[in-house]
N, C-alpha and C positions, 0 to 999 in steps of 0.2 A: 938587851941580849935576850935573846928568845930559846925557845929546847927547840933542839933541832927536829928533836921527836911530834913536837907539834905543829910543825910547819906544814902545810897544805898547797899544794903545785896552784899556779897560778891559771884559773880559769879562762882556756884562749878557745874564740868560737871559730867552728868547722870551716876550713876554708871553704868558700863555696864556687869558685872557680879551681876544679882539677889541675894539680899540677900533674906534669911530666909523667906519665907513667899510671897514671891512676884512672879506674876503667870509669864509663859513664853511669849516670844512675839507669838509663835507659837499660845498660847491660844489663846492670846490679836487679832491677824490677825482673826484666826477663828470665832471668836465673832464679830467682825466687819465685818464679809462676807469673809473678803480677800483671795485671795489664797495664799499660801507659795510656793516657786519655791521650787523645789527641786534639789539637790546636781548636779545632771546627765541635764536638764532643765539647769541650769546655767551653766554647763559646754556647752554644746550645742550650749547654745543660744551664747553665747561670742564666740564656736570654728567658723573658717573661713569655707565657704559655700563650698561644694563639684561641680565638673564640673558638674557632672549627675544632681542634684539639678539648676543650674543654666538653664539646656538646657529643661528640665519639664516646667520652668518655661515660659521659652521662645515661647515651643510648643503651651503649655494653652494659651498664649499669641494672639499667632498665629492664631487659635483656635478661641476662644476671639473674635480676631475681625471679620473672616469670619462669623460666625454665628452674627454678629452683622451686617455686611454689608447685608447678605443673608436675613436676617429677615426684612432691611430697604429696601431692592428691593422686596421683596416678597411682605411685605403688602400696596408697593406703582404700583406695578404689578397687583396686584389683584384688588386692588381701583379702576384702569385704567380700566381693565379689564372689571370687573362688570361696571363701566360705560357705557364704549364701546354696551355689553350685554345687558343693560337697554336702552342703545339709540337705537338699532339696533332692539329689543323686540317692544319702542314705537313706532319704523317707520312701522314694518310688520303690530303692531296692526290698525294703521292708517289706511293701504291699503286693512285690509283686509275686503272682501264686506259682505252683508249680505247670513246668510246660505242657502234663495233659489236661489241663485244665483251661488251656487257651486256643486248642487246637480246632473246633469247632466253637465259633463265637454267634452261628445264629439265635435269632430271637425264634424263628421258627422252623418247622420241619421241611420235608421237599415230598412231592409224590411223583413216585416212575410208575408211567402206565404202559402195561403190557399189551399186544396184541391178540389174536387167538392162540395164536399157535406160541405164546409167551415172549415173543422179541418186545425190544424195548421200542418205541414207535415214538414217544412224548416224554416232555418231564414241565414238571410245573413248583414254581418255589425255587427257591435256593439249597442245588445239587453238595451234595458233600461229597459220598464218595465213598468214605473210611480215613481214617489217619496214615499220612505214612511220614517216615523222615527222610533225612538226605542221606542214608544207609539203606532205605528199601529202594527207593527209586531210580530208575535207570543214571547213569552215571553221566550220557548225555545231558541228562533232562536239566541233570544240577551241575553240570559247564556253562550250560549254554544259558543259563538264569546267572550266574557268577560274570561270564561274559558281557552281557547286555548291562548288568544291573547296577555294578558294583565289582570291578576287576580288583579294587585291594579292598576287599571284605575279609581276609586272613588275616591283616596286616593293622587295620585302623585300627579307633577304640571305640568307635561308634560312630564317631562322624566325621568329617574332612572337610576340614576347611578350604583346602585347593578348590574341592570339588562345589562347594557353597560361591567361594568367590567366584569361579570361573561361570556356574550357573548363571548368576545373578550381572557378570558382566555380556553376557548373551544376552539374559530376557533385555537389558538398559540397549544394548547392539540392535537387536530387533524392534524396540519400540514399545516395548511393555514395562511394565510396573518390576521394578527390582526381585519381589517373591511374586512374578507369574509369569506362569511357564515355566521354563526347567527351575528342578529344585535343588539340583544335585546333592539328593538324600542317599544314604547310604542304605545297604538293606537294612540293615539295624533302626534308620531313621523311618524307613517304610513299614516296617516291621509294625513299629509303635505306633505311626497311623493306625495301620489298620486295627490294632490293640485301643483305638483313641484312648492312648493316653491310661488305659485303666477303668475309662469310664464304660459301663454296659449300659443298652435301651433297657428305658423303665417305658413297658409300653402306655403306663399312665400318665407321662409326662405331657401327651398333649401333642406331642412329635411323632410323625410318623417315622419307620423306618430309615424312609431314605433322605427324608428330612435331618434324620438323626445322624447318616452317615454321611452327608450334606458337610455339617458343623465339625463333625471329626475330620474333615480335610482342606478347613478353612485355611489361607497361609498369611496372616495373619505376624507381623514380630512376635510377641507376647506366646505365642502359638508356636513358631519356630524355637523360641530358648527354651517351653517347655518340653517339646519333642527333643532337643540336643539331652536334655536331662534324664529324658526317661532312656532315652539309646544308650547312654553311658550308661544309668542302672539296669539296665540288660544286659550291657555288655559285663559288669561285673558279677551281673544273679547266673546267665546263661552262659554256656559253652557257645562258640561259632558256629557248631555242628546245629545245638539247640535254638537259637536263632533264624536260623535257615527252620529250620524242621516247622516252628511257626508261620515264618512267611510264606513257606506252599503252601500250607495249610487254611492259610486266613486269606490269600490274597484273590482277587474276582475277578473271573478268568471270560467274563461272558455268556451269554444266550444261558444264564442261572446256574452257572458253574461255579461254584467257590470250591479254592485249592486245587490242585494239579492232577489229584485223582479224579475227581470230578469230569474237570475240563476235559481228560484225557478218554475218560469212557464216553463224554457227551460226544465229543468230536472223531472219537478213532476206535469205539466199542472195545478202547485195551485195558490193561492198568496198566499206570504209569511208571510201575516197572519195566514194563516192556518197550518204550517207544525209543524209536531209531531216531540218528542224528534229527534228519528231517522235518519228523514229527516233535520231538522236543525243543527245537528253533522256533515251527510253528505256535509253538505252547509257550515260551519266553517270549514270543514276539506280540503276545496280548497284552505283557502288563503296563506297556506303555499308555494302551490305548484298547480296551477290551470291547466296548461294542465295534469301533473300526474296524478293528482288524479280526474280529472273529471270524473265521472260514465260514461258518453260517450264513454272511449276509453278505462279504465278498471274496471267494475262498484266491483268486487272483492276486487282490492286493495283499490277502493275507499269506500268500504266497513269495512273493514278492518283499515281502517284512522278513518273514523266513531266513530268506537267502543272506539279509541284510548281520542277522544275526550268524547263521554257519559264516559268512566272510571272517564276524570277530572271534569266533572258536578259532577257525584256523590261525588268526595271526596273533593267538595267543597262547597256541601250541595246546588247543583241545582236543584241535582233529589232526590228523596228518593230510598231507595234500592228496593221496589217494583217495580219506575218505567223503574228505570235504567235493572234493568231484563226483562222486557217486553220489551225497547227499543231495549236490545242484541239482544234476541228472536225473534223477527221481524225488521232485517234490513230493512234500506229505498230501494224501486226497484226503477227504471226509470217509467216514463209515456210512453205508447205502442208507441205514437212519438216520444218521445227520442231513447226509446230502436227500434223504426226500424231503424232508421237513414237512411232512406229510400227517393228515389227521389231527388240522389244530381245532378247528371246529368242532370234531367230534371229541377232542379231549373236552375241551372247553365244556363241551355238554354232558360228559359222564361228569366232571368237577361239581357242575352246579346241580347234579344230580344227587349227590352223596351226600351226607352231614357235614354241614362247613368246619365243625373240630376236625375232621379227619377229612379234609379236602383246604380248602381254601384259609382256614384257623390253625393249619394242624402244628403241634409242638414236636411230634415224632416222625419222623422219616416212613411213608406209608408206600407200599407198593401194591397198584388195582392192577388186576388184570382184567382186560373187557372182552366182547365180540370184534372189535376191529379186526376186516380183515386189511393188510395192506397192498394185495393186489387188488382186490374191488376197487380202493379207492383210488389208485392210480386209475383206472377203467374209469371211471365216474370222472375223475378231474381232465382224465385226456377228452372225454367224451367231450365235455362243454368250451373245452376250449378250442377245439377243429370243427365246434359247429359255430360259436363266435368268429372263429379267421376265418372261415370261409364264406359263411352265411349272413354275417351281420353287417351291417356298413359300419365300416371306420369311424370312429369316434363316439356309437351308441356308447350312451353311460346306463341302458339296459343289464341287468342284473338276473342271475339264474341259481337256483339251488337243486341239490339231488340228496334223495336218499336211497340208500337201497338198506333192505329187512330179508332175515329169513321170512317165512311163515309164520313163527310162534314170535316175531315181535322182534327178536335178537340183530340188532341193529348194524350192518358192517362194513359200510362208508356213509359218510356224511361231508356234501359241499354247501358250504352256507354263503356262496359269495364266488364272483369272479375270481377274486385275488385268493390264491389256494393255499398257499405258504404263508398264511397269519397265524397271531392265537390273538384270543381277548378282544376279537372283531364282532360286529355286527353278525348275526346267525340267523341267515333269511331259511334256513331249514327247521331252525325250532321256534324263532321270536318273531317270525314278521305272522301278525293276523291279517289274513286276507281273506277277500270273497270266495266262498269255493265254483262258484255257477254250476255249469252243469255236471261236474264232478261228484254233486251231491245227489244225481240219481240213484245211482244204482241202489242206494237205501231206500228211494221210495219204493222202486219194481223187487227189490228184495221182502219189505213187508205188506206188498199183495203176493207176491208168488208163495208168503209163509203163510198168508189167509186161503190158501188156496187157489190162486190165478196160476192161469198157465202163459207160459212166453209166447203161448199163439192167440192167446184171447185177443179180441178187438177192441182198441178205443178209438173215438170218431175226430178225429186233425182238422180242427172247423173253429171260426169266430167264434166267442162268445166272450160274453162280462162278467162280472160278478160284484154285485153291491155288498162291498165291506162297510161296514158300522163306523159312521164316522168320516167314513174317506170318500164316499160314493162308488160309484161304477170303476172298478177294474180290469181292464182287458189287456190278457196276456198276448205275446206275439211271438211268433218262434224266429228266429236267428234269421231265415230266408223269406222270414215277413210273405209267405205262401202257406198253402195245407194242401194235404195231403189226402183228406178225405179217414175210408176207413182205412184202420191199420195196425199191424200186432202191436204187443209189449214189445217185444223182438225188433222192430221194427223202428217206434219210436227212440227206443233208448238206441239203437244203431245209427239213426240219425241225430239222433241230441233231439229231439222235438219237445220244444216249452209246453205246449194247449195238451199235449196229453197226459205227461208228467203231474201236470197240473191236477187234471180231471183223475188220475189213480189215486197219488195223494188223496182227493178229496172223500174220491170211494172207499177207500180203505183206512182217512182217517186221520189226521193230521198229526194227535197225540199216538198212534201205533207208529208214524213213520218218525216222530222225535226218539218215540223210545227204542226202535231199534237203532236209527242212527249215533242214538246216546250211548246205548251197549255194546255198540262196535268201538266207541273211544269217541265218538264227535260230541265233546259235553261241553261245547261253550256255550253260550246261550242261543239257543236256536228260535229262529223265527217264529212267531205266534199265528202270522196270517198265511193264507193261501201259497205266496212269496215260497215259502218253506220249499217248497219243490225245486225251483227254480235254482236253489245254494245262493239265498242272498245271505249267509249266515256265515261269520267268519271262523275261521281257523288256520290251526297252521300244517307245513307239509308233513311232518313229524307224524302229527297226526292221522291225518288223512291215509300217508301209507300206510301208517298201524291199519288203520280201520278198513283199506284192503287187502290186507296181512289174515284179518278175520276171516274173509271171502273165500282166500284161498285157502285156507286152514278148514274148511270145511263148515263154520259158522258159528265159530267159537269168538270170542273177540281175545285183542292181546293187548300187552302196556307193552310199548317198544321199550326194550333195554341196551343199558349197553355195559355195565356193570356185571362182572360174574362174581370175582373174588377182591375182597379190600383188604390184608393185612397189614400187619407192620414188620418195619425189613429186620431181620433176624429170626420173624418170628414165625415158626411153622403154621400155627393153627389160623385162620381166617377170623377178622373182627368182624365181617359181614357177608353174604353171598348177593344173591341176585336178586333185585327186587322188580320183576316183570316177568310176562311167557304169559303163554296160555290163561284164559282168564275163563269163564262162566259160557255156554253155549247162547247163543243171540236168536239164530233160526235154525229150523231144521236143516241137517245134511243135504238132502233132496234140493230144499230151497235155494243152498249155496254153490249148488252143481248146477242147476237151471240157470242159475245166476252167473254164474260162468260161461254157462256156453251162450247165452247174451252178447257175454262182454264179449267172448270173441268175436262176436259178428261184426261188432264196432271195427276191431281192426281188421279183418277180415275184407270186409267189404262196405265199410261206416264212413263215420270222423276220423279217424284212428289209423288208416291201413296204411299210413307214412312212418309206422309202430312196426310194420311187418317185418319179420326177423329175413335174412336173404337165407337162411337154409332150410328155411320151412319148419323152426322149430312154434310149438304150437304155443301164442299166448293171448291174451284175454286184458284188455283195458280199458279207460273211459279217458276223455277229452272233457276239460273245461274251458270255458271261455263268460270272463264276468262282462258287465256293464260297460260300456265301451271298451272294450277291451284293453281294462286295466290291469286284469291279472288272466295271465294263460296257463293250464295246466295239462298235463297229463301223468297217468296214476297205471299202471298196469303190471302184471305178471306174468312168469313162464312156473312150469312145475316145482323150481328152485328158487329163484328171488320175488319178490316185491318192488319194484322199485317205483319210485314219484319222482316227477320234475315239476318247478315253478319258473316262470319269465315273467318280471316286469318289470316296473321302475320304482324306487322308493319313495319319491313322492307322489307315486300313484298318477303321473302324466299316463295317457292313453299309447298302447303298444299302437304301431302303424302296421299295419297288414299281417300283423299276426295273432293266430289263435291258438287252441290248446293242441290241437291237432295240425298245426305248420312246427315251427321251430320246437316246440315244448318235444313231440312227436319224435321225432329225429335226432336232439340228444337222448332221449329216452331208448332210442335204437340205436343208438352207437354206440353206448353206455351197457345195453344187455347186449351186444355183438362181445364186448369185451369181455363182461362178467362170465358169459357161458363158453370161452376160447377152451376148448379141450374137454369140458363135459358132456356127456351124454344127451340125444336128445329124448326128454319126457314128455309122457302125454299130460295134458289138463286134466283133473278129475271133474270132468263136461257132464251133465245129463244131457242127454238130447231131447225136447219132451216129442211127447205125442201129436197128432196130427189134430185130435178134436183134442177140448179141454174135459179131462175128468170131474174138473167143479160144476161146467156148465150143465152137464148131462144129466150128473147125480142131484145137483141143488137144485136148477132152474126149471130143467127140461126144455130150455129155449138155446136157440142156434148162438154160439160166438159173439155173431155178430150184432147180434139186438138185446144181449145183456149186459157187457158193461156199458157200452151206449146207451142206453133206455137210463142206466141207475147216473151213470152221472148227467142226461140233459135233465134226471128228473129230480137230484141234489143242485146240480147250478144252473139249469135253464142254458138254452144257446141263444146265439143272436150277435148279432155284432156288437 
């Protein structure tokens, strides 16, 4: 008998086939959420794993973890990185100074040289200008630089990466090296260029200037990340405005223009406050490419750049379409300085004239004012070029230089060269030493006429020799290899005659005719033998004009100048004046006026009269012509100028059919046709002499004609 308390229902298991009425587990799962496998799923999942199945797995695996490593180096790369970048940003920012002190970065000064009447004519060095910012300058100037250079320069932090990728997928488009060619810098990035970076020329370094700016714009990687670095610490040291304000400032605009003030006065005589659309397109459209497209050297295509530029103003809402039409319509021209480009030669030669601290050395900004006039030297430059197109055959590589001088020396065109629009050329008016021939007469008949000879005295136009020491017999020949017999001073030197020149010289003395030729300005080393007469003696034109600059001055001699005043710019008082004029008296008055009415006869009725002015203004010259006619010259004046001409060739090849009095003759006259267009005409200060000579009367007491002939057959003997 058991407690019914303890009795336990008898354990009956779950039917497992539903009766009547009882729902399926299928439901019962559904209802609960669950999912039911299904038949194919159970088979699956129980069947053994296939190889392909296992090596998936493996891959993904694989897989897996590289991108798992690659993600743990990446963002602990970049972490490093960006530090790196942020240390490197706070160190630039530290060093870098304040912005007036970046604004003018040259190593040296620049010199503007003035003409007479004070216009700016030349510049040499690197133009500055003054400082301005993107608040003083015309409003153009700083669109059309934001336009071209860098359209989200408001907007970036310094650099753009679009504008980097997209560069760098052109230059790889085009066929170049990924960093050449475009750079797609920002100005912030250009900026720092031209800052290289922080670093200044140490002119000790060993490096020259451009050497130096060479390496500042190397594009280089290593070069690029440091440039993105210094642009970001700009952009956090500087304002957008202050950025800008350095980049006109620093940036090199051409033909020695640094910064926008510069460029603007080189090319348009304004400040750059002032210039219109046109002209500030023109001035954005050099930084691309500054000697190209400087209007200087071809103002068309830098035209043409221009335009390229106003299209992006307008369709970026700089210009309105009204303006941007007017802008087309009226491209920017040059300033009549620019566009002459005139007076390089003659800069050239006042430069090398002055103390190279203050010319070619200088650390200060200097401004000379000289004698240049700029209408003479257009006269001078058009002269030899309508006498080459018309006169010269095609293709001569014949070369010619002019100078023209007041009187007292004051120098006021200078052509040193066919090619008129250089600088830093070759300067056949001051550098090339040449034979002077018979140009160096009128110094011999100048120191007999000072001994007292008259322009009418006689000397005898006949064979003779002369035994030089050492060398034997010498016998001179005149030009038309004939004589003449007897004949004046007047006479000979009208015709250029070598046997007479010869025989005065020798009468009157070889060391009297060095020493006047010498105190007129001819002090190179002058012939020792007989020769002397003849101008086997080099020099240059430069000179030679001086030295008949003396002549007509009455017999004073001169140092041609071209320097008046040297200071420095801001600074009222002069660091130097003038060092040339008037020098020391050489012959008498009387002597220089006999001497003149000579030379007129040369052109008159000489060598020369291809010199002759067509309105009868009265001038007075001499004709050279060397040793096969290598060098041709002629040398003459009117009551107002001086002027010289030389023709030859630089290697001294022999001119073909001409002398000093053909072509030299004729620019010489086309040249003073110009110079005197509107001045008055002057007489020569002429003596006329007398019909007998007063020396012969008083000293000799014998006729003309049997005293200088008697003394020179009886110093050199005649004979053939």
């Amino acid at each position: 008998m058991g407690d019914s308390k303890n009795h336990r229902p008898t354990l009956v298991a779950e039917k497992r086939i539903p009766t009547k009425g009882t729902k399926p587990e299928k439901t019962i799962r559904k209802k609960a959420g669950l999912k039911s496998k299904s038949r194919r799923n159970q088979r699956t999942s129980s069947a053994p794993r296939t190889w392909y199945g296992k090596l998936l797995k493996r891959v993904f695996s694989v897989v897996h973890l590289i991108g798992r490593l690659t993600w743990g180096f990446a963002w602990r790369f970049g972490l490093i990185t960006a530090a790196l970048l942020a240390l490197g940003t706070g160190i630039q920012y530290t060093r870098l100074p304040d912005i007036s002190e970046l604004l003018d970065g040259r190593a040296r000064g620049s010199v503007t040289l003035l003409d007479r009447n004070g216009r700016v004519f030349a510049w040499r060095g690197k133009q500055f200008g003054g400082a301005i910012t993107d608040e003083t300058v015309s409003p153009h100037l700083r669109n059309a630089i934001i336009a071209t250079e860098d359209r989200g320069f408001y907007w970036h932090f310094g650099i753009s990466p679009r504008g980097i990728i997209g560069a760098i997928w052109i230059n790889l488009r085009e066929g170049r090296g990924p960093l050449s060619g475009h750079g797609g810098s920002t100005i912030t990035q250009q900026t720092a260029k031209l800052l290289c970076l922080g670093e200044t020329f140490d002119p000790k370094s060993g490096l020259s200037e451009a050497q130096f700016e060479k390496n500042c714009r190397q594009g280089s990687i290593w070069r690029k990340i440091r440039e993105a670095v210094f642009a970001v610490a700009m952009e956090f040291k500087f304002t957008k405005s202050g950025i800008l304000t350095i980049y006109m400032n620093r940036a090199f605009l051409g033909a020695g223009a640094q910064g926008f003030e510069a460029a603007s006065q080189r090319y348009f005589g304004i400040s750059a406050a002032d210039v219109n659309p046109g002209q500030a397109a023109m001035l954005a459209g050099l930084l691309v490419a500054p000697t190209r497209f400087a209007p200087t050297n071809n103002l068309e295509r830098s035209q043409n750049r221009a335009a390229t530029i106003l299209r992006l103003m307008n369709e970026q809402g700089y210009l309105k379409e009204k303006e941007y039409q007017e802008a087309r319509n009226s491209p920017a021209h040059l300033s009549s300085a620019a566009a002459a480009q005139t007076g390089g030669y003659f800069a050239d030669w006042v430069m090398a004239s002055g103390p190279r601290y203050f010319t070619f050395n200088t650390t200060e900004d200097v401004i000379i004012k000289t004698t240049f006039d700029q209408i003479l030297q257009g006269a001078a430059e058009q002269a030899m070029l309508d006498v080459f197109e018309n006169k010269v055959r095609t293709g001569s590589k014949a070369q010619a230089a002019i100078v023209v001088m007041s009187a007292d020396g004051a120098v006021r065109a200078m052509v040193g060269g066919r090619q008129t629009k250089v600088s830093g050329a070759f300067n056949r008016a001051t550098q090339a030493l040449r034979q002077t021939g018979s140009l160096f007469k009128p110094f011999v008949y100048a120191a007999a006429l000072d001994r007292g000879y008259s322009p009418l005295d006689i000397v005898l136009d006949d064979a003779f020799c002369m035994y030089i020491s050492g060398s034997g017999n010498w016998c001179p020949r005149n030009y038309t290899k004939d004589y003449q017999g007897e004949v004046t001073l007047t006479q000979a030197l009208k015709d250029s005659l070598n046997i007479p020149a010869v025989k005065v010289s020798e009468a009157v003395g070889r060391d009297h005719v060095r020493r006047v030729a010498s105190e007129f300005g001819i002090n190179r080393d002058l012939a020792q033998g007989p020769a002397l007469a003849l101008g086997t003696s080099e020099s240059t034109l430069i000179e030679m004009t001086g030295a008949y600059a003396g002549i007509l001055n009455g017999g004073s001699a001169v140092i041609p100048y071209g320097l008046l005043e040297l200071r420095l710019l801001n600074d009222e008082a002069p660091v130097m004046g003038r060092e040339g004029g008037i020098g020391n008296r050489v012959v008498r008055e009387r002597t220089a006026e006999e001497l003149i009415w000579m030379m007129q006869q040369v052109v008159a009725e000489g060598t020369g009269t291809r010199a002759a002015q067509p309105d009868g203004r009265p001038v007075a010259g001499k004709t050279g012509t060397t040793q096969a006619a290598r060098d041709a010259w002629f040398i003459g004046f009117s009551a107002d100028y001086v002027a010289g001409v030389w023709m030859g060739y630089d290697d001294n090849t022999p001119l073909t059919g001409v002398t000093g009095g053909g072509l030299p003759a004729e620019i010489w006259k086309e040249t003073m046709i110009r110079v005197h267009e509107d001045l008055p005409i002057r007489q020569l200060s002429a003596q006329t002499p007398q019909q007998t000579s007063q020396f012969d009367r008083t000293i000799n007491g014998e006729s003309p004609n049997s005293f200088l002939g008697n003394l020179v057959r009886e110093i050199l003997g005649s004979g053939g």
